[in-house]
C-alpha positions in Angstrom: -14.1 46.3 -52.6 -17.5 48.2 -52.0 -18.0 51.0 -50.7 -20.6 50.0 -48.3 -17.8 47.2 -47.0 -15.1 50.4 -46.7 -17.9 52.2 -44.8 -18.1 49.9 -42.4 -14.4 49.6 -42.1 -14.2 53.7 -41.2 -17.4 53.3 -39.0 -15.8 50.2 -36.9 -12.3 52.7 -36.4 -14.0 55.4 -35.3 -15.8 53.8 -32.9 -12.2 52.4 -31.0 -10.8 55.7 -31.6 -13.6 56.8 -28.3 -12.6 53.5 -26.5 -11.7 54.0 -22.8 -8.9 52.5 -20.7 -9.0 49.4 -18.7 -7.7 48.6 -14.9 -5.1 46.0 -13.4 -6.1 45.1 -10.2 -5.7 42.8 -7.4 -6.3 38.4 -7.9 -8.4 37.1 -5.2 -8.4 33.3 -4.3 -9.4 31.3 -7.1 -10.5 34.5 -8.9 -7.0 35.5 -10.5 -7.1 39.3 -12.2 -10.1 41.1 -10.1 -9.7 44.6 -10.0 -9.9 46.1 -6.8 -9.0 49.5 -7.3 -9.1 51.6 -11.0 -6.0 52.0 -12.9 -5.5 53.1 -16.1 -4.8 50.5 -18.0 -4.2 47.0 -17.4 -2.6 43.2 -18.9 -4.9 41.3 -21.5 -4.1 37.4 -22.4 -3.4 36.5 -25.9 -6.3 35.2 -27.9 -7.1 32.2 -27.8 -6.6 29.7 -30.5 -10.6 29.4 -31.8 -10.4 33.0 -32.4 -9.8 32.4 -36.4 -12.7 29.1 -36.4 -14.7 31.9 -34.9 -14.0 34.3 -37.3 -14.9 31.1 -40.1 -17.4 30.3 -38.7 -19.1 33.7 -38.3 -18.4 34.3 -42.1 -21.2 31.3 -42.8 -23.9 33.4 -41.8 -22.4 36.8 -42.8 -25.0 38.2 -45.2 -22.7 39.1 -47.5 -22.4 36.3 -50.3 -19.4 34.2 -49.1 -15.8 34.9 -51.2 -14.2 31.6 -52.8 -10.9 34.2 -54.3 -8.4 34.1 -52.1 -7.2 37.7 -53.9 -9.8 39.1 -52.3 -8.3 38.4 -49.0 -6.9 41.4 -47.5 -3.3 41.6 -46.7 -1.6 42.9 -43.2 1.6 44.5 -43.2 2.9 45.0 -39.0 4.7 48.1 -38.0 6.2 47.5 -34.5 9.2 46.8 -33.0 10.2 42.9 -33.2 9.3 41.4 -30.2 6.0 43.1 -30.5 5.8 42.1 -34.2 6.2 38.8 -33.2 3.4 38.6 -31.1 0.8 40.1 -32.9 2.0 37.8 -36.1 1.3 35.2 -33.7 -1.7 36.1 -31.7 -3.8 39.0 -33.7 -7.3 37.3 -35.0 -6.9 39.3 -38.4 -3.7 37.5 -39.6 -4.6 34.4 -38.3 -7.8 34.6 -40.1 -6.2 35.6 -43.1 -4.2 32.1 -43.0 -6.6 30.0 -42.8 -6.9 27.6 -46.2 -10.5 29.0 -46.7 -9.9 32.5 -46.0 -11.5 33.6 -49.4 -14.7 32.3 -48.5 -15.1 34.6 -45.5 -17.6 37.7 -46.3 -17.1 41.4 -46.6 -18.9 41.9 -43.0 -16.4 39.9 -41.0 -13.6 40.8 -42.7 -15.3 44.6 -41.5 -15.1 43.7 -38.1 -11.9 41.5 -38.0 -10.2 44.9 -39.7 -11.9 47.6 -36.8 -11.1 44.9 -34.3 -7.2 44.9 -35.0 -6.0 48.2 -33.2 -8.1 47.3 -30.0 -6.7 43.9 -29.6 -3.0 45.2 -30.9 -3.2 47.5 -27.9 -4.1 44.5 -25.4 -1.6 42.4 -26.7 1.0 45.2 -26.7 0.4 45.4 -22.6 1.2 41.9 -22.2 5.0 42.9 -22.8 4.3 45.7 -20.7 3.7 48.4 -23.0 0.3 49.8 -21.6 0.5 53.5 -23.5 0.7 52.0 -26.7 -1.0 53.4 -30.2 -2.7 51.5 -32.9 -4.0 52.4 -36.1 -4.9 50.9 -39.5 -3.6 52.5 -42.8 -4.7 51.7 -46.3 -3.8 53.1 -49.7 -7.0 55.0 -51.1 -6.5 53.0 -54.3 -6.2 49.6 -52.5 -8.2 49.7 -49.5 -7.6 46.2 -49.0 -3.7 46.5 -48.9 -3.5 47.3 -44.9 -0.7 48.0 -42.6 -1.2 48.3 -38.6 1.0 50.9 -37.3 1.6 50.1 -33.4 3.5 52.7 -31.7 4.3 51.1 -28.0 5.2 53.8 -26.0 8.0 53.3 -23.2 8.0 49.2 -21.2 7.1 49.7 -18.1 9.1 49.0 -15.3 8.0 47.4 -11.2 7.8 50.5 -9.2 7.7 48.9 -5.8 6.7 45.8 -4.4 4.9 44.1 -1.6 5.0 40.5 -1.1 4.0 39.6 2.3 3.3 35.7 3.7 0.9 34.3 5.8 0.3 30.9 7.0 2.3 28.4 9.1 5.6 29.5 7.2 4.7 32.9 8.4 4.5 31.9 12.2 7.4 29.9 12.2 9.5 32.1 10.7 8.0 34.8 13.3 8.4 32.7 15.7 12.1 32.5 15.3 12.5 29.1 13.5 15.4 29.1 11.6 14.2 27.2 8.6 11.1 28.8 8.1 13.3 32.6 8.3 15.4 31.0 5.9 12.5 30.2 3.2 11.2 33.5 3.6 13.9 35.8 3.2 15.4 33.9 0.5 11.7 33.7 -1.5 11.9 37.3 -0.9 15.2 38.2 -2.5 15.4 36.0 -4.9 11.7 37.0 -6.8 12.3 38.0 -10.3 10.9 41.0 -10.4 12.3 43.3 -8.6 12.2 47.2 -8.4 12.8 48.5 -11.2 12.8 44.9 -14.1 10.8 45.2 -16.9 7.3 44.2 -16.5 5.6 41.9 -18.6 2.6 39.3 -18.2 4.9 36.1 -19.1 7.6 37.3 -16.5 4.4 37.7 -14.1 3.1 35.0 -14.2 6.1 32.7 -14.5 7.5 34.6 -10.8 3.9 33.6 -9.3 4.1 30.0 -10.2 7.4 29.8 -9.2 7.2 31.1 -5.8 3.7 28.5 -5.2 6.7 25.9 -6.8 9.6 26.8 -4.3 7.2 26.5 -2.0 5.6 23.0 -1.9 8.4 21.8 -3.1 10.0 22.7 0.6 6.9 20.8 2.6 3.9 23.5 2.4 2.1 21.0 0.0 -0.6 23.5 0.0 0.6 26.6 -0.8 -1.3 28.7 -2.6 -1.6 32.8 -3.6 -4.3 34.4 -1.2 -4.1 37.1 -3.1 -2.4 39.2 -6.3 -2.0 42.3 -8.3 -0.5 44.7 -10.5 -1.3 48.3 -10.6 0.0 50.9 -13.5 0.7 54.5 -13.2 0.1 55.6 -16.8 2.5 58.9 -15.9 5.3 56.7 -14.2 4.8 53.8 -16.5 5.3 51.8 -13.3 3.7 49.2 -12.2 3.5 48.2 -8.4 2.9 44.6 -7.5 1.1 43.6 -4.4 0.8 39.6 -3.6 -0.4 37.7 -0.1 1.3 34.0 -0.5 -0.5 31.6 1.8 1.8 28.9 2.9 -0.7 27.0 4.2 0.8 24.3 7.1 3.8 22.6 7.2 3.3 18.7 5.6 5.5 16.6 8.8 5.7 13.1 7.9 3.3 10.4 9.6 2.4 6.9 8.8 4.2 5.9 6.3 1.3 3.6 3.8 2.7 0.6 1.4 0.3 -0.7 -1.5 1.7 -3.6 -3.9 4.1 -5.2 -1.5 3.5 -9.7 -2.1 6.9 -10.9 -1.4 9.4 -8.5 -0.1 9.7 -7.2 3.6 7.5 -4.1 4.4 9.9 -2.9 7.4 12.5 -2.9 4.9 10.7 -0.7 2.6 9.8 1.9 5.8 13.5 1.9 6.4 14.3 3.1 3.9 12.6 6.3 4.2 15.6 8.2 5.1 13.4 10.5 7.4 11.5 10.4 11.1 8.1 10.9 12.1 7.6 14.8 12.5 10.2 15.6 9.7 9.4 17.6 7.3 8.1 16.1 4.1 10.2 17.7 1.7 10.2 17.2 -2.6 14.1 16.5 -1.9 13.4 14.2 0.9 10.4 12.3 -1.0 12.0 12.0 -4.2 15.5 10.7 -2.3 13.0 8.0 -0.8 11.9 7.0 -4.1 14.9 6.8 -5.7 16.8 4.6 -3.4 13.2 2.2 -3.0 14.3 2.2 -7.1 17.5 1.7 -6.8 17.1 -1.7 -4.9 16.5 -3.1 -7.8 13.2 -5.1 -6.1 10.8 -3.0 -7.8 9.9 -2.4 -11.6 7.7 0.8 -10.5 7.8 3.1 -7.4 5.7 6.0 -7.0 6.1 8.3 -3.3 3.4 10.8 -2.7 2.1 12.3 0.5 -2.1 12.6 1.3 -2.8 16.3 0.8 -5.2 16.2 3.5 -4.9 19.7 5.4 -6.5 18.8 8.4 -3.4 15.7 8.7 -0.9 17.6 7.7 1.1 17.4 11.1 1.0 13.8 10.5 0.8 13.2 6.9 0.6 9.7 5.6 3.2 9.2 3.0 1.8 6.8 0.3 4.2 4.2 -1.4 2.9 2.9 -4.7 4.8 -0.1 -5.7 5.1 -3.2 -8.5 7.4 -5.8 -7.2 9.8 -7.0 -9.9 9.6 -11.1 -10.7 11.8 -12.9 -8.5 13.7 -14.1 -11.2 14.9 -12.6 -14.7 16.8 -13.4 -17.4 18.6 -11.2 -19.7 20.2 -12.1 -23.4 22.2 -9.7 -25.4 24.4 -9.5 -28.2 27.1 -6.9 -29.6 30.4 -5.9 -31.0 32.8 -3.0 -30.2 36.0 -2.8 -32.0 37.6 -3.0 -28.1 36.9 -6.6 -28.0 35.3 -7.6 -31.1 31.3 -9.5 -31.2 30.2 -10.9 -28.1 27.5 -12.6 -26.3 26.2 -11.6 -22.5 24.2 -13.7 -20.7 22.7 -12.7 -17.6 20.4 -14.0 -14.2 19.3 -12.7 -10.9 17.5 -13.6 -8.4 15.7 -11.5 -5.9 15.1 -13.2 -2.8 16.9 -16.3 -2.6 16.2 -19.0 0.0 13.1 -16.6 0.6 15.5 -14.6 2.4 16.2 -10.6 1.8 19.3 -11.6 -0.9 20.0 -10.7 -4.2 22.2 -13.2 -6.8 23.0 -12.3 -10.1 24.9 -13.9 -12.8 26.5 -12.6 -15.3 28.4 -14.8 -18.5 29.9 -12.6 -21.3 31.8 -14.4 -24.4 33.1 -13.0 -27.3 36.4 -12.8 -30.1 38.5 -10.7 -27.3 37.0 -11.7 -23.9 35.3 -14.5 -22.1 34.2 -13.3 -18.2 32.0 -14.8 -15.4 31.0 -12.5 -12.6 29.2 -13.6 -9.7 27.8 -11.8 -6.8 25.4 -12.7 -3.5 24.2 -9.7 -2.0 22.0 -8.4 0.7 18.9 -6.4 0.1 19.6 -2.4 0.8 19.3 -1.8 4.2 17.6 1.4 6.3 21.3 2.9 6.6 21.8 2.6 2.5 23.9 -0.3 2.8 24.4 -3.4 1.5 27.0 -6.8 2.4 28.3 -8.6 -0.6 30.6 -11.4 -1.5 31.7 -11.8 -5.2 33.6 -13.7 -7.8 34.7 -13.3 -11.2 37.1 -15.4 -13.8 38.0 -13.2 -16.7 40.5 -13.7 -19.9 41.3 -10.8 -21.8 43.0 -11.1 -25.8 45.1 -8.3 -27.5 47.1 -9.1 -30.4 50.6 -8.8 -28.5 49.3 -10.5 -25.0 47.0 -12.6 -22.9 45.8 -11.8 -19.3 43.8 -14.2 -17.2 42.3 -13.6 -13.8 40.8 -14.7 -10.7 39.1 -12.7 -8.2 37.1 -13.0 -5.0 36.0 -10.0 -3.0 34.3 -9.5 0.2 33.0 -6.1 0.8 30.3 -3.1 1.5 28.5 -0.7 -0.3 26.5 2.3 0.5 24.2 3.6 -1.9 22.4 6.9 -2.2 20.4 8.1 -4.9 24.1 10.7 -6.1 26.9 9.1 -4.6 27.6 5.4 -4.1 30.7 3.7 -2.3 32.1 0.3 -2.1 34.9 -1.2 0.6 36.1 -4.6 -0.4 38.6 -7.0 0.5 39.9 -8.6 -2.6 42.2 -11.6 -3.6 43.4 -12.2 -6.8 45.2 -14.2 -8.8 46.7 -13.2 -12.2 48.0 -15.3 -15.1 49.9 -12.8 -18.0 51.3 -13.8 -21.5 53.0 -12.6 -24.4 51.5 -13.9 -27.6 54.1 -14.7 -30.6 51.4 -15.7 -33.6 48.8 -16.5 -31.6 50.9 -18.1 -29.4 51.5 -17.9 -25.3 55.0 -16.8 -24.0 56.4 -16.0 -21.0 53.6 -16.5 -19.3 54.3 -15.2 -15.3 51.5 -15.1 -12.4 50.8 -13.2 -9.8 48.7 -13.1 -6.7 47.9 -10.0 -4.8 45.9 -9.2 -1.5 44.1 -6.0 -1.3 42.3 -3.4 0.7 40.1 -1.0 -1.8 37.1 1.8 -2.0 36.4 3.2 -4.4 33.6 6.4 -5.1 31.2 7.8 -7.0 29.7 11.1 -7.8 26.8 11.5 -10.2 24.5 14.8 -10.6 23.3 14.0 -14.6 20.2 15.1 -16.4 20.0 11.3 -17.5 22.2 8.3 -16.2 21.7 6.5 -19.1 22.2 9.8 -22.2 23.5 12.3 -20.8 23.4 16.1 -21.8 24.0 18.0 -18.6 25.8 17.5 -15.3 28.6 15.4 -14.0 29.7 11.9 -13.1 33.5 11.6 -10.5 34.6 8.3 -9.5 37.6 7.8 -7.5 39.7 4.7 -6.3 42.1 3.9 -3.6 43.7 1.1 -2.8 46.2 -1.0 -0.5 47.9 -3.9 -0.7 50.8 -6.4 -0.9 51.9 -8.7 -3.9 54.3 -11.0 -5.1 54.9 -13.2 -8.6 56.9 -15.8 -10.3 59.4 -12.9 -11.5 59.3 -10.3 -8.6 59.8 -10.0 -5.5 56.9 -9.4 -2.7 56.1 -6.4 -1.7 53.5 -3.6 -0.3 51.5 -1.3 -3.2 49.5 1.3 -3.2 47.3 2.3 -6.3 45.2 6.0 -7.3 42.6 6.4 -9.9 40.0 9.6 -10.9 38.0 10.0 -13.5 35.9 13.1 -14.5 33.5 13.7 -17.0 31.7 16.5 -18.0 28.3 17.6 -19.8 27.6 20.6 -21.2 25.0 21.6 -23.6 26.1 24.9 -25.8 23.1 26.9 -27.3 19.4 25.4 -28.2 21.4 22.0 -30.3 24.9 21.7 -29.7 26.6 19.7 -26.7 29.9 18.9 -25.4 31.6 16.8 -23.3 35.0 16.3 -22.1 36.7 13.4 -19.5 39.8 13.4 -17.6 41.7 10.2 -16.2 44.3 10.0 -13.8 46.1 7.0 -12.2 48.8 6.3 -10.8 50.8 2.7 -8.6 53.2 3.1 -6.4 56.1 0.4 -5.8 59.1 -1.2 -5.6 60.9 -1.3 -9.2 61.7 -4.9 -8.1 58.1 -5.8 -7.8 54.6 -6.1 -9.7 50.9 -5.9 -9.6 48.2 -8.1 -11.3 47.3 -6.2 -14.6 43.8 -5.1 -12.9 46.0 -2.5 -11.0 48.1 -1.2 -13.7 47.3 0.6 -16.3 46.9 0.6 -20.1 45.2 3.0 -22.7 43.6 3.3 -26.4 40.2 1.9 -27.5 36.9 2.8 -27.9 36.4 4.7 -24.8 39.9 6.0 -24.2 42.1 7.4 -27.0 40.5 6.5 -30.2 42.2 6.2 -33.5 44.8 3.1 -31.6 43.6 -0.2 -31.0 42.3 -1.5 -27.2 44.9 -1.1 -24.5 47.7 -1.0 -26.9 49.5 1.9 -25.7 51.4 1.1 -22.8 54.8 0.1 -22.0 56.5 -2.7 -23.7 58.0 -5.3 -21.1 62.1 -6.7 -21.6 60.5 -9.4 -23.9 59.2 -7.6 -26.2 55.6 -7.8 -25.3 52.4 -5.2 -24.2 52.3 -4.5 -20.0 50.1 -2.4 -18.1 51.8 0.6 -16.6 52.0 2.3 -13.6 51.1 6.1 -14.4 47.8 6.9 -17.0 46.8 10.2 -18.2 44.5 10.7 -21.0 42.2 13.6 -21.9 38.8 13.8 -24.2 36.8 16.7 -25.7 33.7 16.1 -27.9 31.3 18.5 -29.7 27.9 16.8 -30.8 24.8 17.8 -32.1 21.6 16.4 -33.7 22.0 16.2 -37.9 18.6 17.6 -38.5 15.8 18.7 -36.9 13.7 15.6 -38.4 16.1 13.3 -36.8 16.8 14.4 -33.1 18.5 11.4 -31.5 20.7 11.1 -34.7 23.5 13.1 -33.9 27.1 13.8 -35.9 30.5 14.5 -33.0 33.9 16.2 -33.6 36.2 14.2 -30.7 39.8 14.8 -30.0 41.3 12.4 -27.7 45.1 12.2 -26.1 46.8 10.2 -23.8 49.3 7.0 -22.8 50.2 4.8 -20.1 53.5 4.9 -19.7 56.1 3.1 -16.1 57.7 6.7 -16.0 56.9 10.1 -16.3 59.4 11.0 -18.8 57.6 8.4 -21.1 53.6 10.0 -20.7 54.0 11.4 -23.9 50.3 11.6 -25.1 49.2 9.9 -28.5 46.8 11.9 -29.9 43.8 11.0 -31.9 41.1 12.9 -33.6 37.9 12.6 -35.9 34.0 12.5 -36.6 31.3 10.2 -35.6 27.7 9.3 -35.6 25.6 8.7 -32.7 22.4 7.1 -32.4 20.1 7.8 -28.8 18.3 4.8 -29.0 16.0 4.1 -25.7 18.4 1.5 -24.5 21.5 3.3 -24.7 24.0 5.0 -27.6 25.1 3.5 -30.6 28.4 5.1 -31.6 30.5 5.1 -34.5 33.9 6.9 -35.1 36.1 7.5 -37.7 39.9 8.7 -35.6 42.8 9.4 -37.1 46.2 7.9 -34.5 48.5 10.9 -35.3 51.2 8.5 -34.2 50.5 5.4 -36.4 49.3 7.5 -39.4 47.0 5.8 -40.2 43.1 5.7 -39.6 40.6 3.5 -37.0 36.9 3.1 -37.0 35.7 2.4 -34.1 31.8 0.7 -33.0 30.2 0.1 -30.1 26.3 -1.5 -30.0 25.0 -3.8 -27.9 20.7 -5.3 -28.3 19.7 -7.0 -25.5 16.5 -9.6 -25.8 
């Protein structure tokens, strides 16, 4: 290197050395980070990412002769604790320009200033973590002045020394005016901000508490919300920092007229009824994103938007603004698939939106395949303002296994209430039941039976996706009534319990688990029986893997498969993605237990065990498991895909 190029260097470092201190001050509206009063030193934001073209650029009309060696390029070794380290690896202009694919063609002059820039700019980006007494300096060997190594000493973090966070606004008057959901807001903004007395400062943890607060904010109706005013002061002897910040709620967003665009075929009342709110409410993101869930979940729309107009001067009456794209009246779905449950299969399905141009719903539903031929049919009414819907529905269904044959009828007549994390449906049901042994493919001892029954059953979601879950829970939960009699048994009253839980929890940055729980349970007379739809049976794809589809379960006087009256069977699975490169590929570890069983001393689990693969395609998981039945001894692969057209 030359010496005029070293001189430089030394001349650029001692002119930081007599560098002064800078101030942290108070953000005004729209004017974030003016100082209002002096303090010694203050936050600086990371460079921004055209620093190094800068630099590059700058180097063209350097009038030093431009390098093409990239030895000449001077290397940076960082001395600094690792989270500071980490930063200035990341953000500091010097090693960012010494990175760049054409770093050897930058000259001797901006390499100069890039060098005498380093300890200033290490200093700024040190207070960003909240170290504002750091010290910086550049050290090179005498014999290879190009060989440097910034030395950052940080000094103690500093800490929040006291805080002022006041509110003004209409939040502030009601809350002052005793309203007990405005008080609410703004004690619990209050004690829950992050940064309390005495938590480390730093600029992320800063900023990230502001925007949160503006968040928690509009998201509770003050649409408008906004920071009047903030700041952060240091005491360079203290090392505390105080924090002084004016929230301005701005007013209170009450809902209004409520405005529909896209509506051609479908009842407009119907839509506003659906609201779940009254005029003068207030417009909520819990209340507006409930409204648009449940327009959604009518399954009349292909795209529903609900936003309010941000219009201050009608915020008392806010118009709420309903975006929608009516779904075709009609649509016809075609899939195909296999699981090893019930072998390949073919669904066909139709619905129809507004039948007789009245507010109904048909839909259609034909599924054949190896293992099972169904037809479901259902007529229902169009949700209605209280979340509920009338429906009347039918289905004929024969189910295969290799040891029996079950055939059924069905018709129900019932309600259901729908909300955007909890659905339930009351029915009446009828049903009709014909049940065979198979003896080579053949039917025997073939018995029916006819049952009347009062049901509800339940559901509980709160998941971070219905449809590929990572995070939450889904509960359901059945109860039912009734009386029944067959060709073999006498007639008599029943009563029939079911739960299932399952869990989602992700572990760490890429590993997840899940686990399920299943309960169920008839009650009756040992004299009597149930259509198999009430009993019970277990093993199969999504029960106890490694046994075949609802083989285990109690075996009936002539020899054949039964559904029983207690279940109990238990899941854990660990999953994660198999590389980085592949996310929705993922690779599970599952171990599954459980059994039907007529009697309690008989629930003794069969447990299976083994690895999978998972694909998270767009239109749901494809899944394949290898399970080892620890009570055959032997091993079952089990698949589940379905592609619909």
């Amino acid at each position: 290197m030359s010496q005029r190029w070293w001189g430089r260097w030394l001349a650029g470092c001692a002119g930081l050395m007599l560098a002064g201190c800078a101030s942290l001050g108070l953000d005004g509206p729209g004017n974030p980070d003016t100082a209002v009063s002096p303090a010694p030193t203050g936050v600086a934001a990371a460079p921004s990412a055209a620093a190094s073209a800068t630099a590059a650029s700058s180097s063209a009309s350097a009038p030093d002769a431009p390098r093409t060696d990239r030895r000449l390029v001077p290397t940076l070794k960082i001395d600094a604790p690792g989270d500071l380290q980490d930063l200035l690896e990341r953000y500091l202009d010097l090693t960012r320009a010494m990175a760049l694919p054409d770093a050897g063609s930058i000259g001797e002059a901006e390499w100069s200033r890039q060098i005498s820039a380093a300890p200033a700019q290490a200093r700024q980006l040190a207070q960003t973590l909240g170290y504002f007494s750091a010290q910086a300096r550049i050290d090179a060997p005498d014999d290879q002045p190009t060989r440097l190594t910034l030395v950052v000493q940080p000094g103690p973090q500093s800490r929040v020394g006291r805080l002022t966070l006041e509110f003004q606004g209409e939040l502030a008057d009601l809350a002052d005016a005793s309203n007990a959901q405005a008080a609410s807001l703004r004690n619990d903004a209050q004690a829950d901000w992050p940064l309390p007395a005495g938590a480390p400062f730093t600029a992320a943890a800063w900023g990230d508490a502001k925007t949160a607060l503006v968040g928690r904010l509009r998201a509770n109706g003050y649409a408008a919300a906004n920071w009047a005013g903030t700041g952060a002061q240091v005491d360079p002897e203290t090392q505390q920092v105080r924090l002084f910040l004016v929230m301005d709620s701005g007013p209170l967003y009450r809902a209004g007229p409520i405005d529909i665009d896209g509506l051609a075929v479908h009842d407009a009342d119907r839509v506003r009824g659906l609201a779940g709110f009254q005029p003068g409410d207030a417009l909520t993101e819990t209340l507006m994103l409930d409204y648009q869930e449940r327009l959604q979940k009518t399954g009349l729309f292909d795209q529903v938007t609900v936003t309010l107009d941000p219009d201050t001067a009608q915020a008392g009456q806010a118009h709420v603004l309903v975006r929608l794209k009516e779904a075709p009246l009609q649509a016809a779905t075609f899939a195909i698939g296999i699981s090893t449950n019930t072998g390949p299969r073919a669904t066909l399905e139709h619905s129809h939106r507004r039948l007789f141009d009245r507010a109904l719903t048909a839909r259609n539903k034909l599924e054949w395949g190896r293992d099972k031929q169904a037809w479901n049919g259902e007529l229902s009414s169009h949700l209605s303002p209280q979340f509920e819907r009338d429906l009347v529905g039918v289905s004929l269904e024969r189910l295969y296994t290799d040891t029996d044959m079950v055939m059924s009828q069905r018709l129900r007549l019932g309600r259901s209430r729908e909300a955007p994390t909890y659905e339930r449906l009351t029915f009446t049901e009828v049903e009709r039941a014909r049940e065979c042994g198979r003896d080579s493919g053949v039917l025997v001892d073939c018995a029916d039976v006819t049952a009347l029954s009062l049901q509800q059953h339940h559901v509980w979601r709160d998941l971070d996706n219905a449809l590929l879950p990572t995070r939450g829970y889904s509960l359901s939960m059945q109860m039912g009534a009734g009386v029944a009699r067959g060709t073999d048994s006498a007639r008599g009253p029943f009563l029939r319990l079911y739960g299932r839980a399952t869990g989602y929890w992700p572990l760490g940055q890429s590993w997840y688990s899940q686990a399920r729980l299943e309960l169920g349970g008839v009650l009756m007379r040992s004299d009597m029986q149930v259509p198999d739809s009430q009993r019970f049976r277990a093993g199969g794809d999504d029960s106890v893997r490694g046994y075949g589809w609802r083989t285990l379960a109690p075996i009936n006087a002539d020899g054949n498969t039964t559904g029983g009256k207690l279940l109990v069977t238990a899941s854990a699975e660990i999953a994660r993605p198999v590389s980085a490169s592949l996310p929705s590929v993922w690779w599970a570890g599952f171990v599954d237990a459980g059994r039907a069983a007529d009697d309690v001393q008989d629930l003794k689990p069969a447990l299976g065990y083994g690895l999978g693969v998972r694909w998270r395609s767009p239109v749901g998981p494809l899944k394949l498991d290898w399970a080892w039945g620890r009570d055959l001894g032997k091993a079952r692969l089990h698949l589940s895909v379905g592609i619909a057209f």
